[in-house]
Structures are given as C-alpha cells and as structure tokens.
C-alpha positions, 0 to 999 in steps of 0.5 A: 511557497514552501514546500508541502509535507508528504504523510509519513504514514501514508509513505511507509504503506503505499509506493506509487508505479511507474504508471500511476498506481498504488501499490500496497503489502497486504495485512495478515501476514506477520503472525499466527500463520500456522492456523493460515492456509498455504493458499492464502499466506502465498496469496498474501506475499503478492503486493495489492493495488488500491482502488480507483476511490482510495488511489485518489485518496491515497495520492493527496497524502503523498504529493512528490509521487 
C-alpha cells in the first residue's frame, strides 16, 4: 500500500504534542497592532489548542503525527 499523503497546509498550521494535542499560532498578530491592545497582542503570542471536534479533524489531514 502506498504511502498516504499528509496535507501541506494542515502541516504548516497545526503540530501535534508529545500527548496528542494540536497546537496552533493564533491569528491577528502580523499587522495593524498599533490599534491592538497590549492585553491582547500578549495573549496573542501564546500558542492555542484545538477543540476535541477540530483535533479529530485536524489529526485526519496530518496522518504521520
């Protein structure tokens, strides 16, 4: 059986941890920060986690992780 092909797209946005979970850089933070909060832009940085819903989607577009 040959091998399956993992989504290029998905790869670039989402890395699974060491227990499962898939990580994700939030959005909104490459332009028009000056009208942003420091709040916000700080919160921002921190990497987000998907949903239980959107894990099982996500983890079908990346089969090798």
């Amino acid at each position: 059986m040959p091998k399956m092909k993992t989504r290029r797209a998905a790869a670039k946005r989402y890395h699974v941890t060491g227990s499962g979970k898939v990580k994700y850089k939030k959005q909104g933070m490459r332009h028009i920060l000056s009208k942003k909060s420091t709040k916000r832009k700080r919160h921002l940085r921190k990497a987000g986690i998907l949903s239980p819903a959107e894990q099982k989607r996500a983890k079908t577009l990346l089969p090798y992780n």
